[in-house]
N, C-alpha and C positions, 0 to 999 in steps of 0.2 A: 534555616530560620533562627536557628537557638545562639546562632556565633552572632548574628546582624542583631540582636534581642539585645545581647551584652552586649555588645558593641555598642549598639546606638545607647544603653545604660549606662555605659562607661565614658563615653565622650559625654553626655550630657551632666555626669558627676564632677567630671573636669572641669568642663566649662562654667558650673556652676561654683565652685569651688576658686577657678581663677577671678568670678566675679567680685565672690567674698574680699579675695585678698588685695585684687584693686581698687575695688571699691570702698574699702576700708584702710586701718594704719595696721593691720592685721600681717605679720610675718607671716612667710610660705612653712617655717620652723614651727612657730604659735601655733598656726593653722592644723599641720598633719599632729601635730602630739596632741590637742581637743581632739580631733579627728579619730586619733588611733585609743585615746583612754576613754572616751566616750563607747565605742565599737566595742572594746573590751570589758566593758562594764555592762552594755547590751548582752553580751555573751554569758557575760557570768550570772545575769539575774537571769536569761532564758535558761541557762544549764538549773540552777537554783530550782525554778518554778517544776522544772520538768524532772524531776529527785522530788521533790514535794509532794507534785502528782503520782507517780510512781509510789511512795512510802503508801499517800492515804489509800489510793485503790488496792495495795497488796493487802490493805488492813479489812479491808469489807467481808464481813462474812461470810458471804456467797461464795468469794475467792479465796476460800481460807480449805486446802487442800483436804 
């Protein structure tokens, strides 16, 4: 079930993706580099938030050893 889950996630990213770029003046180049600096910037504000989280709860008194 969890291969056909991606699977079918994964074709419909494609498909969704090749719509963008035919359906628009949008290079398949354009496309994946929005694509990949976007994602990686997703990344780095989730890594961010979750170090944030992490700092304030170590600081709470109750968890303070």
């Amino acid at each position: 079930r969890l291969f056909s889950y991606v699977f079918i996630w994964i074709v419909n990213v494609a498909g969704a993706a090749a719509w963008v770029v035919c359906a628009t003046e949008v290079r398949w180049r354009d496309f994946g580099r929005v694509v990949a600096h976007r994602a990686a910037s997703a990344y780095a504000s989730t890594g961010n938030v979750f170090a944030w989280l992490y700092e304030s709860l170590r600081s709470l008194p109750f968890l303070q050893g």
